[in-house]
C-alpha positions as a Markdown table, in Angstrom:
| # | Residue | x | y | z |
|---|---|---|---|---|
| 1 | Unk | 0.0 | 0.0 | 0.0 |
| 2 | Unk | 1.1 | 3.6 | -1.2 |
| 3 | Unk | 2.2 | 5.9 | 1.7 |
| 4 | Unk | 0.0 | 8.9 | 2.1 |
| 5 | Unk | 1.7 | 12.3 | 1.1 |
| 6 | Unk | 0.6 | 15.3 | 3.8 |
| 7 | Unk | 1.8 | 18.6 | 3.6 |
| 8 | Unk | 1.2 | 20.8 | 6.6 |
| 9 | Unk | 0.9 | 24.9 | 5.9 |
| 10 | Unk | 2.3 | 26.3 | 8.8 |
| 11 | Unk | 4.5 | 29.6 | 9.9 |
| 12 | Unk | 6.6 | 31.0 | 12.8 |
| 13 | Unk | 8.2 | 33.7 | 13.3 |
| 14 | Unk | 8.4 | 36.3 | 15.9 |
| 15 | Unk | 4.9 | 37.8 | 15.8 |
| 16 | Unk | 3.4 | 34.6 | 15.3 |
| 17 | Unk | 5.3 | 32.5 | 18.1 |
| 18 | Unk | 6.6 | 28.8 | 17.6 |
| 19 | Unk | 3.4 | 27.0 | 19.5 |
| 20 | Unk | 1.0 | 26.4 | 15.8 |
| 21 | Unk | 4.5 | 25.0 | 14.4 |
| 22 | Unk | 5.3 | 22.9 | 17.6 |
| 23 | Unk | 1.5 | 21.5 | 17.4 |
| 24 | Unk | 1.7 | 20.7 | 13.8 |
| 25 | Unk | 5.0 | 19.0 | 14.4 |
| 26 | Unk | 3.9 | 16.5 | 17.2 |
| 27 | Unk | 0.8 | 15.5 | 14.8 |
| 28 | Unk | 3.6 | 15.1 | 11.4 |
| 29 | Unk | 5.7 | 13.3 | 13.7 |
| 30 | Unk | 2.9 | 10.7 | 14.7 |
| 31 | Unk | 2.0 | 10.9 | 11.2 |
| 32 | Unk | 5.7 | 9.9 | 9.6 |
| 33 | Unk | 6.0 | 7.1 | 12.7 |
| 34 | Unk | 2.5 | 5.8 | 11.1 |
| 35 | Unk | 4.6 | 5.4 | 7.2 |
| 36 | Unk | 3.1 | 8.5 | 6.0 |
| 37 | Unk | 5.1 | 11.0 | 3.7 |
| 38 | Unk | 5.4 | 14.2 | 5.6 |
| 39 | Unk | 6.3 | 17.4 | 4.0 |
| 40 | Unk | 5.6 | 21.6 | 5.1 |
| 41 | Unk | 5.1 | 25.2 | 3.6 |
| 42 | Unk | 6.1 | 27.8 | 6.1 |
| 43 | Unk | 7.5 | 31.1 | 5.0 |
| 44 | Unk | 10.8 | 32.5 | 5.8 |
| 45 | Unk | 9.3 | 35.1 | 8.6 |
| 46 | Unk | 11.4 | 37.2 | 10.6 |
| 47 | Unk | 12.6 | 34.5 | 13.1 |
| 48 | Unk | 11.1 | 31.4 | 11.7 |
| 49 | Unk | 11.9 | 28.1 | 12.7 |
| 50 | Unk | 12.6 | 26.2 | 9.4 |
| 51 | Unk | 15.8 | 24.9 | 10.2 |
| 52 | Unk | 14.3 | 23.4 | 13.4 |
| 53 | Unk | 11.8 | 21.6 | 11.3 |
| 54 | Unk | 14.5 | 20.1 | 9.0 |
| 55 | Unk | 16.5 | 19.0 | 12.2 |
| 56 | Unk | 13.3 | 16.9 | 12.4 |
| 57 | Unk | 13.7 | 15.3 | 9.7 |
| 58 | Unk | 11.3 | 16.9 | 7.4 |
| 59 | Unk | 11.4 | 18.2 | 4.1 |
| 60 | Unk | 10.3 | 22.2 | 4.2 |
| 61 | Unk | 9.2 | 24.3 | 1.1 |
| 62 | Unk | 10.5 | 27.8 | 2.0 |
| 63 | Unk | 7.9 | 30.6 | 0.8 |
| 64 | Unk | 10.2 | 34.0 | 0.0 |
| 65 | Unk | 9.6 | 36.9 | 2.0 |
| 66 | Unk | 9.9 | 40.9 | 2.1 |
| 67 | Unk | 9.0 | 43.4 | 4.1 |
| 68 | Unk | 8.7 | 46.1 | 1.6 |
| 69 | Unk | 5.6 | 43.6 | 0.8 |
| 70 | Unk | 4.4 | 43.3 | 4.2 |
| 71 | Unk | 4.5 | 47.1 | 4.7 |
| 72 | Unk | 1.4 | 47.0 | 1.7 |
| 73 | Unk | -0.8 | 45.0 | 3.8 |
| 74 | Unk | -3.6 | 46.6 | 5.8 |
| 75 | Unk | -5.2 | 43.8 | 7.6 |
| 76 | Unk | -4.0 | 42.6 | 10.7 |
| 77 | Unk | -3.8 | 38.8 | 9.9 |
| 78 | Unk | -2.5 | 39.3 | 6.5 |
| 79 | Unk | 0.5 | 40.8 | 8.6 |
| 80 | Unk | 1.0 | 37.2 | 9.8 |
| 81 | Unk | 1.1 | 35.8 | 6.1 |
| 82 | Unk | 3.8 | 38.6 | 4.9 |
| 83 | Unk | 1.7 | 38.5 | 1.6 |
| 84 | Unk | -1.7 | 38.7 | 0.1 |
| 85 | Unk | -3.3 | 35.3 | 1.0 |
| 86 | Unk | -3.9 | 35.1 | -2.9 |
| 87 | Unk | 0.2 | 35.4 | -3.7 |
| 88 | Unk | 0.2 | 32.7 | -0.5 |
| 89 | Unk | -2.4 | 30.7 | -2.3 |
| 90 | Unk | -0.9 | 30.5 | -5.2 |
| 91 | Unk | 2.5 | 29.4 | -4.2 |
| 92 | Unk | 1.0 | 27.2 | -1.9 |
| 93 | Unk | -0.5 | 25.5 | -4.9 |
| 94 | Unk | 2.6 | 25.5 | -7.1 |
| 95 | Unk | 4.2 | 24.0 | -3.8 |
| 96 | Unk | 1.2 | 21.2 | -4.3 |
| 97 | Unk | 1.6 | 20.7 | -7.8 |
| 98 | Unk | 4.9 | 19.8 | -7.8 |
| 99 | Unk | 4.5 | 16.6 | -5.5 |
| 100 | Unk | 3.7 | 14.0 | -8.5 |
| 101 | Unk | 2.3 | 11.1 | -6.8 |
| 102 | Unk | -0.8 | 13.7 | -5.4 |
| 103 | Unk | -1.5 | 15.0 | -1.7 |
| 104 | Unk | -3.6 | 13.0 | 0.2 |
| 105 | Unk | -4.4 | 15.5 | 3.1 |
| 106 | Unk | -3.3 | 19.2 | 3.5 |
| 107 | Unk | -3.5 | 20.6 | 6.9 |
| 108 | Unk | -3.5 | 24.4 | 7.6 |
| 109 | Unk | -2.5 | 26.2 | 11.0 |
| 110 | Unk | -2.7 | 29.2 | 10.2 |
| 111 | Unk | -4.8 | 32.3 | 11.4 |
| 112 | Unk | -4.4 | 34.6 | 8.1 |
| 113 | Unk | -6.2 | 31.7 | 6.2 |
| 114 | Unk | -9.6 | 30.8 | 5.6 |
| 115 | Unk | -12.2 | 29.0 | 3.4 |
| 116 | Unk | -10.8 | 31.5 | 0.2 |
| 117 | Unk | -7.4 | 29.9 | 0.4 |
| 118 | Unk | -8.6 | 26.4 | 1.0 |
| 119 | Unk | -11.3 | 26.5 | -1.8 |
| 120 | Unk | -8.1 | 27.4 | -3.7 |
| 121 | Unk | -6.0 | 24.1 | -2.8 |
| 122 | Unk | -8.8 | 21.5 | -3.2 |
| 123 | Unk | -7.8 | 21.0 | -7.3 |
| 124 | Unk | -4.4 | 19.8 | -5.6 |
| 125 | Unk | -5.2 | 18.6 | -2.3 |
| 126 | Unk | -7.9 | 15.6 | -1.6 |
| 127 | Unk | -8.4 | 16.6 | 1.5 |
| 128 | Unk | -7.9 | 19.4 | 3.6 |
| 129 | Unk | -7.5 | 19.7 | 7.4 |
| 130 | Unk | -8.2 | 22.9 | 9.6 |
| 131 | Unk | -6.1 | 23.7 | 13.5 |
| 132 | Unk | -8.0 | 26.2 | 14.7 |
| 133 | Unk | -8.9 | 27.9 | 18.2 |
| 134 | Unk | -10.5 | 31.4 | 16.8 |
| 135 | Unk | -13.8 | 30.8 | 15.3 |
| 136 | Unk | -14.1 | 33.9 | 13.7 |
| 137 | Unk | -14.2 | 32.7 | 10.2 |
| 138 | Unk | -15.3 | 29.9 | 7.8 |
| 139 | Unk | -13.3 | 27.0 | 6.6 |
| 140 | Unk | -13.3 | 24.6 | 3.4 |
| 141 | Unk | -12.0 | 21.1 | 4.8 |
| 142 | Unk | -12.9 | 17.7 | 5.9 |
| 143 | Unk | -11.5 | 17.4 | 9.1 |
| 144 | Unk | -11.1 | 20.6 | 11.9 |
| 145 | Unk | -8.9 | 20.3 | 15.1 |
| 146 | Unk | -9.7 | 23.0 | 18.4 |
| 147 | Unk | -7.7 | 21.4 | 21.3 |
| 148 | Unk | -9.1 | 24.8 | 23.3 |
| 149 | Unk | -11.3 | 24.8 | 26.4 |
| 150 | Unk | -14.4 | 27.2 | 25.7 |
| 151 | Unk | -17.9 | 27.5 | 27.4 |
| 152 | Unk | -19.7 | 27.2 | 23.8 |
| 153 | Unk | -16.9 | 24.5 | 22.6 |
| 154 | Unk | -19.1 | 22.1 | 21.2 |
| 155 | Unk | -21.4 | 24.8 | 18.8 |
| 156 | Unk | -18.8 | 27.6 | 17.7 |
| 157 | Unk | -17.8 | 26.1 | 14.8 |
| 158 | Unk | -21.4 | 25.1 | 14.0 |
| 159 | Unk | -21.8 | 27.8 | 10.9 |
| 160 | Unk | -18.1 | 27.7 | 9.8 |
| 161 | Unk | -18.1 | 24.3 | 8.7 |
| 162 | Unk | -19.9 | 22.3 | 6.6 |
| 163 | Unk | -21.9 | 20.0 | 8.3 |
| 164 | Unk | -19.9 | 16.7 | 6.8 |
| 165 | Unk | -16.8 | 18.0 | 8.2 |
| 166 | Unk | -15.5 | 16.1 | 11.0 |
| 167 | Unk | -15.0 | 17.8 | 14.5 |
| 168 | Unk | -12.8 | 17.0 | 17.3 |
| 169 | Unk | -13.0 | 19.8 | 19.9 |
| 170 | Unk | -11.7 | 20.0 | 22.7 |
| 171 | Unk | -8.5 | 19.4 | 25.4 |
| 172 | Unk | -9.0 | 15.9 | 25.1 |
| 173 | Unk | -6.9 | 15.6 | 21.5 |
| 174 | Unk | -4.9 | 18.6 | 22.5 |
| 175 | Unk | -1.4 | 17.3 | 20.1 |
| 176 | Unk | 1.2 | 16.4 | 22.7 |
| 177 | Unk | 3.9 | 15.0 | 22.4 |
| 178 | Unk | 5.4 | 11.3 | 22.7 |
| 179 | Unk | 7.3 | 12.7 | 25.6 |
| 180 | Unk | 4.3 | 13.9 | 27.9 |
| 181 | Unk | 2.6 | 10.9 | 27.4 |
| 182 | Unk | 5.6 | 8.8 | 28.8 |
| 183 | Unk | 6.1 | 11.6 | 31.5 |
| 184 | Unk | 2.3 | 11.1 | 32.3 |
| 185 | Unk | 2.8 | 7.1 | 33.1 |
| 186 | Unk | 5.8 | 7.9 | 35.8 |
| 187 | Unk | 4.5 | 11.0 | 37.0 |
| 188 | Unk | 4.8 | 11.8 | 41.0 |
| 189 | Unk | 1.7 | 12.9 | 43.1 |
| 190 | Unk | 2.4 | 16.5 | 44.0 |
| 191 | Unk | 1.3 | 17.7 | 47.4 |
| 192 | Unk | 0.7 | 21.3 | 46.6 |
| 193 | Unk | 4.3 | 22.3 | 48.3 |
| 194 | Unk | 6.4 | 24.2 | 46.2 |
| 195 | Unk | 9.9 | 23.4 | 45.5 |
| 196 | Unk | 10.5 | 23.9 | 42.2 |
| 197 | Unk | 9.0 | 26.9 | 39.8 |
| 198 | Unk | 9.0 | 26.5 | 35.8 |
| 199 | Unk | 9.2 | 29.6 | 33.8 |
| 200 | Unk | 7.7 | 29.5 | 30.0 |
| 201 | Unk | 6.3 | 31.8 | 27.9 |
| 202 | Unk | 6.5 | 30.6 | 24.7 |
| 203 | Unk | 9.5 | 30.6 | 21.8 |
| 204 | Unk | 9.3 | 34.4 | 21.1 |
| 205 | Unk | 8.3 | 36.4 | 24.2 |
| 206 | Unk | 7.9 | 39.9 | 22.6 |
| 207 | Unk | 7.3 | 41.6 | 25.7 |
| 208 | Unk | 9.6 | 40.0 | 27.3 |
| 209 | Unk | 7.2 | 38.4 | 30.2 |
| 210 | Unk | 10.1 | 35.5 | 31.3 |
| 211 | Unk | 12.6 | 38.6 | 32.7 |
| 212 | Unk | 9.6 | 40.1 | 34.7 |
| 213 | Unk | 8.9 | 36.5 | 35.9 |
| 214 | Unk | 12.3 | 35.6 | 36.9 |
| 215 | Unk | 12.8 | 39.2 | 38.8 |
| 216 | Unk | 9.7 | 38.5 | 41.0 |
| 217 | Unk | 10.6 | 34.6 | 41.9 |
| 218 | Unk | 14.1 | 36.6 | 43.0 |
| 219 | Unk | 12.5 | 39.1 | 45.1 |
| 220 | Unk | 10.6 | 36.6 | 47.1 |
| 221 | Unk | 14.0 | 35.7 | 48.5 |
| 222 | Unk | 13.4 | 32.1 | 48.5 |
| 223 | Unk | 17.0 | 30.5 | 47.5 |
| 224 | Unk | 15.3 | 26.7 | 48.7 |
| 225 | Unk | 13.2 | 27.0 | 45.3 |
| 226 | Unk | 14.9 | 26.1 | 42.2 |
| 227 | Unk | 13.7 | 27.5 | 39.1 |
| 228 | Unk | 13.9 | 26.3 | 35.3 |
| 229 | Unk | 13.3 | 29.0 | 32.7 |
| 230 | Unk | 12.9 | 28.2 | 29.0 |
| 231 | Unk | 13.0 | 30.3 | 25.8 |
| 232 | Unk | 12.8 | 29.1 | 22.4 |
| 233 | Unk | 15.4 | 30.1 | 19.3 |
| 234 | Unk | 13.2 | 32.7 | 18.3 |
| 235 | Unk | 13.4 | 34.9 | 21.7 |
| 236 | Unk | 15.2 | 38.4 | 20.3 |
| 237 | Unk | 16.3 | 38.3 | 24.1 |
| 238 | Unk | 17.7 | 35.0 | 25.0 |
| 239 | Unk | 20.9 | 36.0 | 25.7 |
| 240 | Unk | 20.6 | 38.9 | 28.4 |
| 241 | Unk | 18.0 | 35.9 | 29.5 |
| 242 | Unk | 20.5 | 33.8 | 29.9 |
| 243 | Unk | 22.4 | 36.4 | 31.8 |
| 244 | Unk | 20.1 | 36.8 | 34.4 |
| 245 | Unk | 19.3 | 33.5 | 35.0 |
| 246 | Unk | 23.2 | 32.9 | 35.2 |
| 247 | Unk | 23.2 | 35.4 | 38.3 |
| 248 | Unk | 20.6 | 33.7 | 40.2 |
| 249 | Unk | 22.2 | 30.5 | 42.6 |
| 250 | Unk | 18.6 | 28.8 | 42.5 |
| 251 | Unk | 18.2 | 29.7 | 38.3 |
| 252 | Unk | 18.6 | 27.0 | 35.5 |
| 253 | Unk | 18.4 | 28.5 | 31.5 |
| 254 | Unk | 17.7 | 26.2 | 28.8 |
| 255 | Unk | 17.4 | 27.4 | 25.4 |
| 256 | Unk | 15.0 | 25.3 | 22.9 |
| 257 | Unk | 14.9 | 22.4 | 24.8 |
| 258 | Unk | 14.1 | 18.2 | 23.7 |
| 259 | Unk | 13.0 | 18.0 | 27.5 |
| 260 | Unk | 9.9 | 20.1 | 28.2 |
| 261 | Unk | 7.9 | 17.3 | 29.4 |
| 262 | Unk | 10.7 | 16.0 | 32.0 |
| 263 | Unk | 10.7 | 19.6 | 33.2 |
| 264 | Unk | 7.3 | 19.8 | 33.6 |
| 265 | Unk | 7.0 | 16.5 | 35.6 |
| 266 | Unk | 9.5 | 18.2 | 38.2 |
| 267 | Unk | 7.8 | 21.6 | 38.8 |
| 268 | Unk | 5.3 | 22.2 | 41.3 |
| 269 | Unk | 4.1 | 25.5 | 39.6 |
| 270 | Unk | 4.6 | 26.9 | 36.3 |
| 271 | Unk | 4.7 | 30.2 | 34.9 |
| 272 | Unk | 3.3 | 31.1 | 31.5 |
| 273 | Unk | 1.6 | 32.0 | 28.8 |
| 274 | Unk | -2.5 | 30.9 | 27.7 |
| 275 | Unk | -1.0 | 29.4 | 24.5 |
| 276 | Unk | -0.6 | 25.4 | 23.7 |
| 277 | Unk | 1.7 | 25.1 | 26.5 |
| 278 | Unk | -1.5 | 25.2 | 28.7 |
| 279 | Unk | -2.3 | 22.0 | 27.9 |
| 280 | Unk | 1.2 | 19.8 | 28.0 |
| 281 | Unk | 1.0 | 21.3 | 32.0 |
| 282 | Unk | -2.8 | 20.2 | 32.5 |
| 283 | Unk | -1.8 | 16.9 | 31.1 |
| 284 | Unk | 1.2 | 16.6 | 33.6 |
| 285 | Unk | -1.2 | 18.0 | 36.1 |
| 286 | Unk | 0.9 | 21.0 | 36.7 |
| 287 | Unk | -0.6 | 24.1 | 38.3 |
| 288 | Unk | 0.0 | 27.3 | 36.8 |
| 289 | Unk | -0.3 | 31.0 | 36.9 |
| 290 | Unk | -1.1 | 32.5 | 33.6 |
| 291 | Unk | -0.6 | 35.3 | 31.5 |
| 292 | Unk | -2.2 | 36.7 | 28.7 |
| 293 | Unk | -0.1 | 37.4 | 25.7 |
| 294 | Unk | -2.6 | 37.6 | 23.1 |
| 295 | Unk | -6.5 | 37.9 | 22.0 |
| 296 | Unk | -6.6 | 34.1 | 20.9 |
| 297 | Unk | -5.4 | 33.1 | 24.8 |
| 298 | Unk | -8.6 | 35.2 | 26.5 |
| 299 | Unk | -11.0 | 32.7 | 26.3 |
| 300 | Unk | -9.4 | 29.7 | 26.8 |
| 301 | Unk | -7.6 | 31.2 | 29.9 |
| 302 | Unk | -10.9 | 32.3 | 31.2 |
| 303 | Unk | -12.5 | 29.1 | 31.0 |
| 304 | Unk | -9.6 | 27.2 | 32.2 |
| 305 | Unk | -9.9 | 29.3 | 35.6 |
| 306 | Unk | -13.5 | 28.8 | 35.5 |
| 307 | Unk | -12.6 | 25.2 | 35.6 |
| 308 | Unk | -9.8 | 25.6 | 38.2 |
| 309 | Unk | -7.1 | 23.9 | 36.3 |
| 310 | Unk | -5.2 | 27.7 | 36.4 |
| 311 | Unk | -4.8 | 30.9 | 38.1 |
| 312 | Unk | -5.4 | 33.9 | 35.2 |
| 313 | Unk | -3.7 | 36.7 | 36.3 |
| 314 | Unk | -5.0 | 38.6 | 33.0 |
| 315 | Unk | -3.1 | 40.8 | 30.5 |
| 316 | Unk | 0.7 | 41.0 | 30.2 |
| 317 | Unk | 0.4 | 44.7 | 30.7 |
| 318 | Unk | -1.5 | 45.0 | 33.4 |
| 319 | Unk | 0.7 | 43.2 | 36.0 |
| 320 | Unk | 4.1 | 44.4 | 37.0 |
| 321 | Unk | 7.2 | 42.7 | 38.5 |
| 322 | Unk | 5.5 | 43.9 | 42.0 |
| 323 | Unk | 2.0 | 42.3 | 41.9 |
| 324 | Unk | 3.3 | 39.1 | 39.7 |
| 325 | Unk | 5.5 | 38.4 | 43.0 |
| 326 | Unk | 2.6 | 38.8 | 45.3 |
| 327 | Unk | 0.5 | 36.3 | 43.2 |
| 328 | Unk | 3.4 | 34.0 | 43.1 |
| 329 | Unk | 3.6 | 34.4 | 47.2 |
| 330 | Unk | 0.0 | 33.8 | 47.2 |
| 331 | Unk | -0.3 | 30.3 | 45.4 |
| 332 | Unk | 2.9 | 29.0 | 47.4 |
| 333 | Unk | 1.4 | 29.8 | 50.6 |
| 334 | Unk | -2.0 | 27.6 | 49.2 |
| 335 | Unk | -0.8 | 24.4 | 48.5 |
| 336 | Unk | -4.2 | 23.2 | 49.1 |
| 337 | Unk | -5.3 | 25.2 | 45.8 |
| 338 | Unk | -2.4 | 23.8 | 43.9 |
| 339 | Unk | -3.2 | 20.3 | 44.5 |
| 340 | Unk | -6.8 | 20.9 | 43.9 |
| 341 | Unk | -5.8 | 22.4 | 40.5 |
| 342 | Unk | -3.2 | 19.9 | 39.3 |
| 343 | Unk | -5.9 | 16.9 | 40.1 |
| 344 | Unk | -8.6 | 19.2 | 37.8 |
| 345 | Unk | -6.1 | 19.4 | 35.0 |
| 346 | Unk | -5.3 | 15.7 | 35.1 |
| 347 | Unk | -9.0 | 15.0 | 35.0 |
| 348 | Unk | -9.6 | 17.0 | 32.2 |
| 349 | Unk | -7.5 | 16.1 | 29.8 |
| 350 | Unk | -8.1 | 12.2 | 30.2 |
| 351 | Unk | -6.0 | 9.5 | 29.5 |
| 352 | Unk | -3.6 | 8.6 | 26.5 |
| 353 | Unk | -6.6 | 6.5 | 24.4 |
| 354 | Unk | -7.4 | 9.4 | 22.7 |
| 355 | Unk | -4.5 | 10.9 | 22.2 |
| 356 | Unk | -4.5 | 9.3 | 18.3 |
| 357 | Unk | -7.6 | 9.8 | 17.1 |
| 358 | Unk | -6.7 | 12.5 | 15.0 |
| 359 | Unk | -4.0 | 10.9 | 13.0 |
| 360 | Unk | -6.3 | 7.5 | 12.9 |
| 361 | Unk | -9.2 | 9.6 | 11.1 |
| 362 | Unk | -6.2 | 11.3 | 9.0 |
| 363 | Unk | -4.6 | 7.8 | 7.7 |
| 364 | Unk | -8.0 | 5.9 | 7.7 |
| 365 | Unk | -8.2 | 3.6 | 10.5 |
């Protein structure tokens, strides 16, 4: 029997983060370890991560890209592209049309594209697949993916797909991977005592919320916790980072890491952003305070507090170095809400059973 040939259409860079790439990874890898023919389409971004994905041991199509023709755009997403979503379209398709035994299933990660760009692969593509967690526009393809807690999760999607497409909503196939699922299987009970802190706010960090972080775990003055931090490539400020974290006894740096899963497993409490990450700590049952970095991460976060599986401590902006600390101080003097939280998680996301759905309904079976 043939192998299946998937491309995945996916970018990073340092607007967009490394988190939609990262998901899209763990899914090709399961994919490729299932004798499928794996292949992606990012564009070169400012800070992309296409060399990583080649480290992977994947084939990447590099799209071009300019910023005298990202200064022409005017929508927001489109910003995100670096191009019309027509010019992405198009090469997209040449990208397509060049793979001679045909693409099986193309899957699309991407918050710039929408049911205009997918109409315009189907002529190269059998089927298409949608990773989405915004809801805020309407999709051409077979299969969607929302790994996102939301109050209205089950109907949000209701008039953006067609009804033949096939849904899987929810935390429950949240892409993780091989790594946490392992991690899960040896995993300690935690007692709600702190002892170790993880810092993560995803591979860019714009505003730069992991120095803040690491400044208020210092003013605590609590040298018996030891801290992890981790930034990705694609942080502009890794090194002074690492700096810091070099002047801190109690402070370990790592620098796009193998070992996130192992990490999590150790800590007691995390720090972090609303993004994908949210889900690889609920898995491992890890508490967490978190921080809104963007739109896309309101909802989710709000619902995961509603749930008690995290602490949202709101916009990046509107907590300084000061009042991060004092939430810090609060949830280590509450170890009776940490445990509480890190059971919640661990119920929530269930066990490893479903874990491959998604790539089974992908391949067939």
């Amino acid at each position: 029997m043939e192998p299946m040939h998937i491309f995945f259409r996916v970018d990073s860079s340092q607007q967009i983060g490394s988190g939609h790439l990262m998901r899209c990874l763990t899914l090709a890898t399961e994919l490729k370890e299932r004798h499928a023919t794996v292949s992606f389409i990012s564009r070169e971004l400012p800070g992309h991560m296409c060399n990583y994905v080649e480290s992977k041991g994947f084939q990447v199509a590099r799209l071009p890209y300019s910023a005298q023709a990202e200064e022409s755009l005017r929508t927001p997403n489109s910003t995100w592209l670096g191009v019309s979503w027509q010019l992405d379209a198009e090469e997209t398709k040449e990208v397509l049309s060049s793979c001679v035994q045909g693409v099986d299933w193309l899957i699309v990660d991407h918050y710039a594209l929408d049911w205009q760009w997918e109409s315009y692969q189907r002529s190269e593509a059998k089927k298409i697949m949608v990773i989405d967690d915004l809801a805020d526009r309407r999709h051409d393809c077979d299969l969607l993916l929302d790994q996102n807690l939301f109050e209205d999760l089950e109907i949000r999607y209701d008039k953006l797909v067609s009804t033949e497409c096939l849904k899987f909503l929810g935390p429950r196939y949240a892409l993780l991977r091989k790594e946490f699922l392992e991690a899960r299987t040896r995993l300690r009970q935690r007692d709600g005592q702190v002892n170790r802190i993880l810092v993560f706010f995803g591979g860019s960090d714009i505003t730069n919320e992991t120095a803040k972080a690491i400044k208020a775990i210092q003013s605590l003055n609590s040298p018996q916790i030891q801290v992890d931090v981790v930034v990705g490539s694609s942080n502009p400020r890794k090194d002074e980072i690492r700096d810091l974290c070099y002047s801190i006894p109690n402070v370990n740096y790592h620098c796009q890491i193998e070992n996130m899963a192992e990490l999590m497993a150790a800590a007691d409490l995390a720090i972090g952003a609303g993004g994908t990450a949210t889900w690889e700590r609920c898995y491992l049952g890890l508490p967490a305070l978190v921080v809104i970095l963007a739109e896309n991460q309101i909802q989710p976060a709000q619902a995961a507090a509603k749930e008690e599986l995290v602490i949202n401590l709101g916009w990046h902006y509107e907590i300084d170095e000061l009042q991060l600390a004092g939430e810090i101080r609060r949830a280590i003097e509450n170890p009776g809400l940490l445990k509480k939280m890190g059971q919640n998680a661990f119920r929530l996301m269930g066990d490893t059973s479903t874990r491959s759905e998604v790539a089974r309904a992908i391949l067939g079976g």
